[in-house]
PLY file of the C-alpha trace (Angstrom):
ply
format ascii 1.0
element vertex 522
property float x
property float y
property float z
element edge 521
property int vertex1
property int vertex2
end_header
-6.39 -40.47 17.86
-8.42 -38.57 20.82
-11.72 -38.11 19.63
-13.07 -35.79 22.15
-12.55 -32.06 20.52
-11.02 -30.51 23.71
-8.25 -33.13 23.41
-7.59 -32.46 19.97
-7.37 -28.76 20.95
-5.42 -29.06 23.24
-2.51 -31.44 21.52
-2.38 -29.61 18.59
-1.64 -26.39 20.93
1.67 -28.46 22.31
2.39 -29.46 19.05
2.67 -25.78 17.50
4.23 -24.76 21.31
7.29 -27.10 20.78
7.72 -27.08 16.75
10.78 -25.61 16.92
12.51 -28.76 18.93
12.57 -30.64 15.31
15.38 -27.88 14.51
17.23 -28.58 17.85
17.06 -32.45 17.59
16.40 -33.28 13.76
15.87 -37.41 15.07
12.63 -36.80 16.02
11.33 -36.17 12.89
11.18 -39.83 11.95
10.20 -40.83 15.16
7.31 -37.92 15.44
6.66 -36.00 12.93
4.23 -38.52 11.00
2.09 -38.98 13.84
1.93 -35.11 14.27
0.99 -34.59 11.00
-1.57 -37.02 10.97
-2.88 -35.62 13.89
-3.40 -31.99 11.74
-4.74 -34.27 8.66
-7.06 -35.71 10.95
-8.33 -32.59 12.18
-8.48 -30.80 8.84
-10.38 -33.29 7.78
-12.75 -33.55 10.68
-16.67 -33.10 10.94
-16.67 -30.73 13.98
-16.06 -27.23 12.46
-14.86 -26.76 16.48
-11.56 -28.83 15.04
-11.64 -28.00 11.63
-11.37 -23.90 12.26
-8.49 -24.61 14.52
-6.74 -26.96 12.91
-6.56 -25.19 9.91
-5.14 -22.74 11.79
-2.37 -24.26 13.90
-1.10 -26.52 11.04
-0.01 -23.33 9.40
1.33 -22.42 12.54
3.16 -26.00 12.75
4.73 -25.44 9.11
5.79 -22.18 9.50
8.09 -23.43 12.77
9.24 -26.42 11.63
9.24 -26.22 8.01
12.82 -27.27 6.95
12.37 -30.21 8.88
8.82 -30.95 7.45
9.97 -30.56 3.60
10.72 -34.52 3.22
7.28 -34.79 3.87
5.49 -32.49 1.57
5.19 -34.57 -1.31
2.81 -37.08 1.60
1.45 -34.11 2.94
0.36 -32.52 -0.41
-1.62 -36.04 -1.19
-3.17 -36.12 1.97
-4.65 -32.83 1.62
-5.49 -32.53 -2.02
-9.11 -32.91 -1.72
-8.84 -29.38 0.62
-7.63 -27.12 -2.27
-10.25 -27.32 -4.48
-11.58 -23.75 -5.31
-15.32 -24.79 -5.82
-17.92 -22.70 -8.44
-20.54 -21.74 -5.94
-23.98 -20.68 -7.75
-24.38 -16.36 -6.53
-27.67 -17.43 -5.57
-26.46 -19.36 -2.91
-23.73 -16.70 -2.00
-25.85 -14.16 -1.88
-28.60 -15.58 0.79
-24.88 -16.44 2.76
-24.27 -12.79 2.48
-27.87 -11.76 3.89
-28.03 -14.49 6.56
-24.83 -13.05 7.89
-25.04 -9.14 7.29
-29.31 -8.61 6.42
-28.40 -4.74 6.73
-25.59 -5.03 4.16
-26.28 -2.99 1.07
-27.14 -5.10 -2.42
-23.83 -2.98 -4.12
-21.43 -4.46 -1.84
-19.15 -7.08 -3.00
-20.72 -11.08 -2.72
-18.74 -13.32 -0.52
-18.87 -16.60 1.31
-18.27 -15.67 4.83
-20.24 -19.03 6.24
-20.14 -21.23 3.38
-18.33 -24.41 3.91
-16.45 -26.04 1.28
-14.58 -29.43 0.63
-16.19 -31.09 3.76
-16.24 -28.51 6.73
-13.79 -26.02 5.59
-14.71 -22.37 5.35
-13.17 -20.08 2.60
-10.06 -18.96 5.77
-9.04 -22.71 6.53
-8.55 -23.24 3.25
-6.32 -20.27 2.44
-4.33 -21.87 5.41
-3.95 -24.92 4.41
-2.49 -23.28 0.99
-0.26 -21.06 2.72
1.11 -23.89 4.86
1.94 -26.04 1.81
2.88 -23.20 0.26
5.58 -22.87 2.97
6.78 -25.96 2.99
7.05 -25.76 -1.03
9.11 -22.64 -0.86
11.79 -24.07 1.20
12.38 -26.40 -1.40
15.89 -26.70 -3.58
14.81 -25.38 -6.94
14.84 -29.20 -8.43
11.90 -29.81 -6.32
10.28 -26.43 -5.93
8.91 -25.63 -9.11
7.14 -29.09 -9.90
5.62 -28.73 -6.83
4.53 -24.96 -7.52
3.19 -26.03 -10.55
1.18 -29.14 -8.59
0.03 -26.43 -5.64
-1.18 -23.77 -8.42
-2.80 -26.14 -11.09
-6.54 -26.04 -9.46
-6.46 -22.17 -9.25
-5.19 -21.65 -12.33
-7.27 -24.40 -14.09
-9.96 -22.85 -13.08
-9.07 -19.38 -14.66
-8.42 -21.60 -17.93
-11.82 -22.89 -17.88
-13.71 -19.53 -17.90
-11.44 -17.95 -20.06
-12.30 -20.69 -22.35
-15.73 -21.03 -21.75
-19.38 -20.09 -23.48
-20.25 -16.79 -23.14
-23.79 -18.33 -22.30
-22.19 -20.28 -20.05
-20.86 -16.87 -18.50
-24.11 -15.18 -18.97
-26.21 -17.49 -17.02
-24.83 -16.74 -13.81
-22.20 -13.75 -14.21
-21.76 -13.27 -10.86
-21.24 -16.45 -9.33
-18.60 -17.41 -12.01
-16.99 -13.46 -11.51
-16.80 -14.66 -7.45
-15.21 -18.33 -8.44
-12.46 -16.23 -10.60
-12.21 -13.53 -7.71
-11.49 -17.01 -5.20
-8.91 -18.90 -7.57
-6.72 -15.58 -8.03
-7.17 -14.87 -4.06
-5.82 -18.78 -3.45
-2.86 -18.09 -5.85
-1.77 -14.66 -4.14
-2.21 -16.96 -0.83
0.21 -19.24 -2.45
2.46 -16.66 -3.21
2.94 -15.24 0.62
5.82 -17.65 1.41
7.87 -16.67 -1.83
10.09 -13.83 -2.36
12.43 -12.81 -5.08
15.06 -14.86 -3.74
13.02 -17.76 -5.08
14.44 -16.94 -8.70
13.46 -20.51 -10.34
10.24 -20.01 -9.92
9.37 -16.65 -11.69
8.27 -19.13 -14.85
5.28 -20.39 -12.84
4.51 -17.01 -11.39
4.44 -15.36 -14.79
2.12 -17.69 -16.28
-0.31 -17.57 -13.95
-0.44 -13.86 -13.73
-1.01 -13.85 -17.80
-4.29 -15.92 -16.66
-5.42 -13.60 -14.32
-4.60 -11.02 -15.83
-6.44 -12.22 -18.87
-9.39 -13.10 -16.60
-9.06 -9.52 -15.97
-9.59 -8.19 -19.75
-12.41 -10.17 -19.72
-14.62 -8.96 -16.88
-13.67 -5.71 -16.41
-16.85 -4.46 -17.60
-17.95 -6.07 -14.55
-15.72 -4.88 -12.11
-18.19 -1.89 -11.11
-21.09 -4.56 -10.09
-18.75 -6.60 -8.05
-15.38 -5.33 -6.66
-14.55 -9.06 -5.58
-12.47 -9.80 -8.49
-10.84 -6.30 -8.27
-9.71 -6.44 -5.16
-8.47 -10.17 -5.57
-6.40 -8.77 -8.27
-5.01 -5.78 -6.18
-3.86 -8.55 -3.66
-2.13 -10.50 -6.57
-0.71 -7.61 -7.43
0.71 -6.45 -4.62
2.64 -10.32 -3.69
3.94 -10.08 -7.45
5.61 -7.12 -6.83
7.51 -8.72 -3.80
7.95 -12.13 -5.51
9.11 -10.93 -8.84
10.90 -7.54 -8.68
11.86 -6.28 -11.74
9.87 -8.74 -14.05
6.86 -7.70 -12.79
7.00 -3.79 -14.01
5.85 -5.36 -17.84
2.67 -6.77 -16.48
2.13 -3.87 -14.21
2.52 -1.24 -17.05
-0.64 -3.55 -18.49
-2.26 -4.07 -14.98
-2.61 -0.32 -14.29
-5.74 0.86 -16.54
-7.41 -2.43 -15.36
-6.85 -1.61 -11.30
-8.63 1.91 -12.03
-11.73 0.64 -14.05
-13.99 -1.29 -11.14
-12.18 0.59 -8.19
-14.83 2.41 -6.44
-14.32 5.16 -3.84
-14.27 3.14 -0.98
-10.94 1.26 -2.05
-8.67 4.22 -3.68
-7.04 4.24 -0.16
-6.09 0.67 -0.41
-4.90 1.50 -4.17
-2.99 4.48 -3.68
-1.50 3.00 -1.01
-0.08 -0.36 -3.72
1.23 2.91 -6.03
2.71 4.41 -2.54
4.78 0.23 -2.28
5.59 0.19 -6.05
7.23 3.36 -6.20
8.83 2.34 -2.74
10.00 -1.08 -4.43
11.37 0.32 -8.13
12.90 3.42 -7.40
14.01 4.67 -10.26
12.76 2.16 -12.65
8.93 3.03 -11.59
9.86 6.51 -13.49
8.92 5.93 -16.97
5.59 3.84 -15.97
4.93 7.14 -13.66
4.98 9.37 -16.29
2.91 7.78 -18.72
0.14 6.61 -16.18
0.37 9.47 -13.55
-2.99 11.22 -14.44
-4.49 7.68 -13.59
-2.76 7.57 -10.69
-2.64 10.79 -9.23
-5.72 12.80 -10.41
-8.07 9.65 -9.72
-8.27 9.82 -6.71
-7.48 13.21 -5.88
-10.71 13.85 -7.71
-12.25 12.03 -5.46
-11.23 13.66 -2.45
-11.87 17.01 -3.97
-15.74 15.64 -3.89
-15.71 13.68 -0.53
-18.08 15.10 1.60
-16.99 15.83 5.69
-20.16 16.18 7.24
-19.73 13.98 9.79
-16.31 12.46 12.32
-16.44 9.87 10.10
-16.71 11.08 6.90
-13.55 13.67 7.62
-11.74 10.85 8.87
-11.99 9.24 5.37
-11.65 12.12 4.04
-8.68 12.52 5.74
-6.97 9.01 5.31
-7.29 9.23 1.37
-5.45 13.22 1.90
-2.67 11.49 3.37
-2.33 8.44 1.44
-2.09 10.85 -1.59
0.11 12.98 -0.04
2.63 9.77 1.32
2.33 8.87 -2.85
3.48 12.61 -3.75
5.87 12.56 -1.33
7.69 8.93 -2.13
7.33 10.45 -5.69
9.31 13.62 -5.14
11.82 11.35 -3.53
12.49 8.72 -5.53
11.76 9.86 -8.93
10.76 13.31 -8.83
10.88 14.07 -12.93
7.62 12.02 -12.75
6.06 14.69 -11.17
8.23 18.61 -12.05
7.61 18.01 -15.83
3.92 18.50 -15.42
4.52 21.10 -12.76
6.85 23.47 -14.93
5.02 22.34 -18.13
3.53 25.77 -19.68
0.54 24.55 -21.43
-1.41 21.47 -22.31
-2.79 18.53 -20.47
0.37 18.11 -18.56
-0.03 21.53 -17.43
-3.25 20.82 -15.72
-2.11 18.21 -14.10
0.57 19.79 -12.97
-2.05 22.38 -11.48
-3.60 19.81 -9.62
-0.35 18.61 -8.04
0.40 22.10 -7.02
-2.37 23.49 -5.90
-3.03 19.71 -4.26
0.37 20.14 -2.15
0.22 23.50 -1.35
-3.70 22.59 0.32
-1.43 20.38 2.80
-0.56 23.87 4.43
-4.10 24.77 4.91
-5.02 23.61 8.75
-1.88 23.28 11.21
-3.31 20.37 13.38
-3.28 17.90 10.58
0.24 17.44 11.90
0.61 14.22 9.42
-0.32 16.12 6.34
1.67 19.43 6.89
4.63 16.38 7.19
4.05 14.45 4.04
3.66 17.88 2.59
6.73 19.51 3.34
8.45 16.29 2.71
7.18 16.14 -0.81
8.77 20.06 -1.24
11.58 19.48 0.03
12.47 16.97 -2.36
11.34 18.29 -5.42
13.62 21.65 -4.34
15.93 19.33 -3.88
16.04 17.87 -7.12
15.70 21.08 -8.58
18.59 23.01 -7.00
20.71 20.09 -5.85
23.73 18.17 -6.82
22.64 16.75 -10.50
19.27 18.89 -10.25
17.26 20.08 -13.48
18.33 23.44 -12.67
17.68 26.05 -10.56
15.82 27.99 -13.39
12.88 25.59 -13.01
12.48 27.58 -9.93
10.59 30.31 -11.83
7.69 28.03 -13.01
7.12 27.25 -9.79
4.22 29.50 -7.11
7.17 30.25 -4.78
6.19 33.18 -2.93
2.50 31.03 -2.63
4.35 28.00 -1.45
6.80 30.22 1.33
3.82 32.18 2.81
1.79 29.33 3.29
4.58 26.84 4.23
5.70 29.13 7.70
2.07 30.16 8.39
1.98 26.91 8.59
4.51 25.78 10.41
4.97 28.37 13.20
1.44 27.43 13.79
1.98 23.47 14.59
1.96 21.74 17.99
5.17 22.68 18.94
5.88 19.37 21.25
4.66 16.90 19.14
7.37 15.31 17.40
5.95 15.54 13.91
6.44 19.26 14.48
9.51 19.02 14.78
10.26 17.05 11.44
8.24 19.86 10.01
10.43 22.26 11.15
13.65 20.06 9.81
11.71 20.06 6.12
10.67 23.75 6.19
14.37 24.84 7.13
15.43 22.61 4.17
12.95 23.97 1.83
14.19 27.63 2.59
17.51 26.73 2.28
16.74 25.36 -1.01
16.13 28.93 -1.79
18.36 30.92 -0.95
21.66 28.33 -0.84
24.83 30.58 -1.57
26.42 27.49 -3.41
23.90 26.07 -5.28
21.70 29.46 -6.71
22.80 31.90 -9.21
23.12 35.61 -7.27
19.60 37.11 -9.18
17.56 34.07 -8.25
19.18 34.23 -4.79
18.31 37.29 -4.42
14.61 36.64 -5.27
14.46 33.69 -2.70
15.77 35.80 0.02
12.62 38.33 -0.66
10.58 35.64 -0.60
11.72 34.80 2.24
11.35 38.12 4.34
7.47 38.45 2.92
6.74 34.90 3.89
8.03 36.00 7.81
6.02 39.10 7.58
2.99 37.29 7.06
3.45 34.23 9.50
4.60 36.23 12.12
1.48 38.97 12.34
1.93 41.18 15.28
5.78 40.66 16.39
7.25 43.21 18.62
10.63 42.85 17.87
12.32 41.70 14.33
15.11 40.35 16.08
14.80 36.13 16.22
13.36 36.67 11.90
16.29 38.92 11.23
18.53 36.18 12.45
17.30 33.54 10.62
17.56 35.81 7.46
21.15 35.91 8.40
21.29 32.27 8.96
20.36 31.57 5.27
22.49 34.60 3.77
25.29 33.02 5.43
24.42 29.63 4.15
24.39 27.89 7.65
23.89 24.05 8.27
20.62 23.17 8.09
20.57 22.30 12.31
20.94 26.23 12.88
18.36 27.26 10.29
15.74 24.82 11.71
16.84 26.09 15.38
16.50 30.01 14.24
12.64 29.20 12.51
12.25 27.71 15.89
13.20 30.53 17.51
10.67 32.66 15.57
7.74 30.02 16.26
8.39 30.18 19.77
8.63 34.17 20.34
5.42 34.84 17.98
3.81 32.16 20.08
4.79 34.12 23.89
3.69 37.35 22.02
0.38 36.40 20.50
-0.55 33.90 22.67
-2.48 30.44 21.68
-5.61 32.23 21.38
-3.94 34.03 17.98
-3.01 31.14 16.85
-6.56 29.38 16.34
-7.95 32.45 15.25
-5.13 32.08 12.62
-5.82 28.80 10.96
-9.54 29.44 11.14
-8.77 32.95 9.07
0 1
1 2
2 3
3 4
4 5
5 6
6 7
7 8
8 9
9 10
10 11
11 12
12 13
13 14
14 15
15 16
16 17
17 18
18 19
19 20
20 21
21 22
22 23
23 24
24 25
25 26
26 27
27 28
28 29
29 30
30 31
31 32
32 33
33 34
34 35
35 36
36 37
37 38
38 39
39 40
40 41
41 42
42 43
43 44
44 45
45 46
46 47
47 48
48 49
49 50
50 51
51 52
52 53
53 54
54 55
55 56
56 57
57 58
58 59
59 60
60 61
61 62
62 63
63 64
64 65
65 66
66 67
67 68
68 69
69 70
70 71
71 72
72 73
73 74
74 75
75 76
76 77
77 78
78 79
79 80
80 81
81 82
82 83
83 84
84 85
85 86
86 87
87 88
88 89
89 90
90 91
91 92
92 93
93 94
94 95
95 96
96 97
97 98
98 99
99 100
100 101
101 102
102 103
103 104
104 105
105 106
106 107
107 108
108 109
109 110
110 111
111 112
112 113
113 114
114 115
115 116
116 117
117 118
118 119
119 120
120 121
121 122
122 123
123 124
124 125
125 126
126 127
127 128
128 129
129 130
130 131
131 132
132 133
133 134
134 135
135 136
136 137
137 138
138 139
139 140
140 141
141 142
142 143
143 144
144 145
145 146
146 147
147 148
148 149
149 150
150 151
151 152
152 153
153 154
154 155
155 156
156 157
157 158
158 159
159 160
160 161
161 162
162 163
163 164
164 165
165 166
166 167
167 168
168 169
169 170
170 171
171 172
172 173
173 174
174 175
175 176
176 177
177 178
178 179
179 180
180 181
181 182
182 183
183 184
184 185
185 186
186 187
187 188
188 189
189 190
190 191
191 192
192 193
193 194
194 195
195 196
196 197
197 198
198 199
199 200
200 201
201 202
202 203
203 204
204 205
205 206
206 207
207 208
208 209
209 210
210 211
211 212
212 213
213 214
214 215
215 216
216 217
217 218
218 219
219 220
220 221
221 222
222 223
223 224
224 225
225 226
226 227
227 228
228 229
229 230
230 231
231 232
232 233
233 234
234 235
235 236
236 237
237 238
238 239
239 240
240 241
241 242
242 243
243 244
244 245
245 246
246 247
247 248
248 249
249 250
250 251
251 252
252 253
253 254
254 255
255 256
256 257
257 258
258 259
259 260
260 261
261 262
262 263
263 264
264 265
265 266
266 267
267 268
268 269
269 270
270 271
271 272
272 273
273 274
274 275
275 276
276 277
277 278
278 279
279 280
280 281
281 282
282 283
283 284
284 285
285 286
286 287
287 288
288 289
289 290
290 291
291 292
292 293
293 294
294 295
295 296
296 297
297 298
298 299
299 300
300 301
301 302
302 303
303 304
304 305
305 306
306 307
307 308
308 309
309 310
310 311
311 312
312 313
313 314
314 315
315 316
316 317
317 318
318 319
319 320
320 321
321 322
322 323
323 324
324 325
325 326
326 327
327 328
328 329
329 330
330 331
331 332
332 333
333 334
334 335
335 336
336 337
337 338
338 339
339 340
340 341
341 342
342 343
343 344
344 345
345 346
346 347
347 348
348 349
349 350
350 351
351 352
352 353
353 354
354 355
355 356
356 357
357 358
358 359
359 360
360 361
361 362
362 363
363 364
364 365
365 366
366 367
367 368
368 369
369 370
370 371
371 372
372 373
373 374
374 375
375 376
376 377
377 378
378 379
379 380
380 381
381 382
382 383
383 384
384 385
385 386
386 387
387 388
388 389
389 390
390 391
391 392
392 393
393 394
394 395
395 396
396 397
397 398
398 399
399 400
400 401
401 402
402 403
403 404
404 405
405 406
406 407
407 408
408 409
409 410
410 411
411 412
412 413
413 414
414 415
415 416
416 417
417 418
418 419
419 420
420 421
421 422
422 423
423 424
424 425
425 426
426 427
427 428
428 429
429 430
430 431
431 432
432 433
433 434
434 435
435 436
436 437
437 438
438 439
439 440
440 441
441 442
442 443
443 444
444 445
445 446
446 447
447 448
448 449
449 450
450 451
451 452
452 453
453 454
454 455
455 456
456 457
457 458
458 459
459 460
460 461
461 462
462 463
463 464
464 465
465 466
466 467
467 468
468 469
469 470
470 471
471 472
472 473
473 474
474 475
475 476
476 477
477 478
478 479
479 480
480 481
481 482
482 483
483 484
484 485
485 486
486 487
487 488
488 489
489 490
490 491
491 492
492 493
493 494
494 495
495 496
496 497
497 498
498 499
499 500
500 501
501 502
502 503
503 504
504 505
505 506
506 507
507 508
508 509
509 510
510 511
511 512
512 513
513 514
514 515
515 516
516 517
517 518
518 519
519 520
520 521
């Protein structure tokens, strides 16, 4: 009951410091834990946005520590607080002068947004998302009796809301586009808020989940003509995404297969790192099961944003650097791809003709770019890694079959791939994972057990070129005739990596690091 603001500071800082004591002595909750909570109540609801920010805050905080021991109290809680969580239509009008008063330099394309807007009292847009995730919390720890009535209870604003504009006048919609595109872009943010606590443990609740994705997904459908003017409810939806595929597994993968041509309408250039990076955790997530939905949306997904990088320009530090982020989130993509279900991506490669063979060109000559410039250690990684396994799953145990291999730029692939990697940073320890990848990828080629004798025979030639270009100017044939030995003999893949070591480190102490600059610049 303090009513100076320091004071309320400073209890609700010892509250959150000794939460966890309600575990270790669970009679304290009836002695304490209303007053504690009323202290938080008290605060949320305060007129001093000094209390009001932080008390947001450290009630979360407070939940997350002590939840089990708070869930009696949720259903008290949840009334106390109800007034909070209500995701109010604000006019754009008014969001946009926000959005000026706060950033005047801010260009009129970018996304509205009510950074200082208060709402429900003296809560900004953040406190409220905490006060969601804290119930949220509390709801998920819940036995399933309880849990999903209170889901429902927690996600009835947000997702009344959706039903109201997906229900409502298109004049209605038309007079302020928009602000009502914003107020659907904040109920779908305070539902994938909601969903932060939940997992797919929480089983019982996928019901409640899978309705309300319909809405937004619906919501969706109807303003993605939008999207492009404001990314707000795009991105909203890519966080939604992204906790549905944590919180309901498998079941999501229908909704996603729906979901993907949507994600790709409004994203603009600025967010395809952030998307490729939600293909990069799907594909991560499903395994296997991600393979069909790859290979029916894979264009989308792939040559999107590869596009895009193709036409980034890199005039500036910064402008590589972006460049440079979207390379490797591409390449992490291609690389998870190749690993966990790499038909996705060899049936365009090997395809002879048609639109899959174009693709496929893109993928190729996309990977084989990941060669190009030595001291993008990370990219010469990913890149090798995504070789690697598709050779793999060409040649290996269960493979297509090695007679893929001839559809495949081979000799392109070997000459680059040991230019390359003679040419890295030899103590960084991403070099040496590239080494471990390249001596996999040549063994891949030349394997004694896995490759009939002619197409052996091939890789070994292959091989030997791919040395005589990467090594330019070696006295003595000696450490490249014994890795060629190495791989004729079919040795483990320690001692090929340690003999393509050997090479790197004798061209290196013949040519000097003066050769080897003028090298990646040639």
């Amino acid at each position: 009951q303090a009513s100076d603001w320091l004071v309320q500071l400073a209890l609700m800082d010892v509250y959150v410091r000794y939460a966890k004591i309600f575990a270790l002595r669970p009679e304290l909750v009836p002695m304490c834990g209303q007053h504690i909570l009323r202290a938080f109540i008290s605060g949320i609801h305060s007129n001093d946005r000094r209390v009001v920010a932080r008390a947001c805050y450290m009630f979360s905080r407070f939940v997350k520590a002590a939840k089990n021991e708070m869930v009696p109290l949720a259903p008290d809680i949840y009334e106390a607080l109800r007034g909070t969580l209500v995701v109010q239509f604000i006019p754009s009008s008014i969001l946009l002068s926000a959005q000026v008063a706060v950033a005047p330099s801010q260009s009129a394309s970018a996304p509205i947004s009510a950074p200082s807007i208060l709402v429900n009292g003296s809560l900004k847009l953040e406190d409220q998302a905490c006060v969601f995730e804290a119930l949220a919390g509390l709801i998920a720890a819940m036995p399933p009796d309880r849990l999903r009535p209170a889901l429902r209870s927690l996600l009835e604003g947000p997702a009344a809301n959706l039903a109201e504009l997906l229900g409502a006048d298109p004049a209605r919609l038309a007079s302020d586009r928009l602000g009502h595109i914003a107020w659907a872009a904040r109920s779908i943010e305070a539902i994938g808020t909601v969903s932060k606590p939940f997992s797919v443990r929480h089983t019982c609740a996928a019901p409640e989940w899978e309705a309300t994705l319909c809405l937004a997904a619906n919501m969706l459908d109807r303003c993605s003509g939008l999207l492009p003017a404001d990314v707000a409810l795009w991105r909203a939806m890519l966080f939604l995404c992204r906790r549905m595929v944590e919180v309901l597994g498998d079941q999501f993968l229908p909704s996603l297969d729906t979901l993907v041509s949507f994600l790709y309408i409004g994203v603009q250039a600025a967010d395809f790192v952030e998307l490729t990076t939600f293909a990069h955790q799907c594909v991560l997530r499903y395994q296997l099961k991600m393979q069909p939905l790859l290979q029916k949306w894979l264009r989308v997904i792939v040559l999107r944003p590869l596009e895009l990088w193709k036409n980034m320009p890199d005039g500036s530090e910064q402008l590589r650097r972006e460049k440079s982020e979207l390379n490797c989130a591409i390449l992490l993509l291609l690389k998870e791809i190749a690993h966990r279900c790499p038909v996705a991506i060899l049936e365009p490669m090997v395809a002879s003709r048609g639109a899959s063979s174009d693709l496929g060109h893109e993928v190729v000559t996309f990977l084989l770019l990941g060669f190009c410039d030595p001291r993008e250690l990370r990219a010469c990684f990913l890149a090798t890694g995504a070789w690697s396994a598709l050779l793999d799953a060409i040649v290996g145990p269960g493979g297509v079959g090695p007679e893929t291999l001839s559809a495949l730029p081979l000799a392109q692939l070997v000459h680059q791939l040991l230019w390359c990697s003679v040419r890295v940073e030899p103590s960084d320890i991403q070099s040496q994972k590239i080494m471990g990848e390249t001596a996999a990828i040549l063994r891949c080629l030349t394997s004694l057990r896995l490759l009939p004798e002619a197409i052996r025979a091939e890789g070994m030639e292959v091989v030997k070129q791919g040395l005589m270009v990467a090594l330019p100017g070696l006295p003595s044939e000696e450490s490249p005739q014994k890795l060629c030995d190495a791989l004729m003999a079919d040795a483990p893949l320690k001692e090929i990596r340690l003999s393509l070591e050997r090479c790197a480190a004798q061209w290196r102490r013949s040519c000097g690091g003066g050769c080897v600059t003028r090298a990646w610049r040639n």
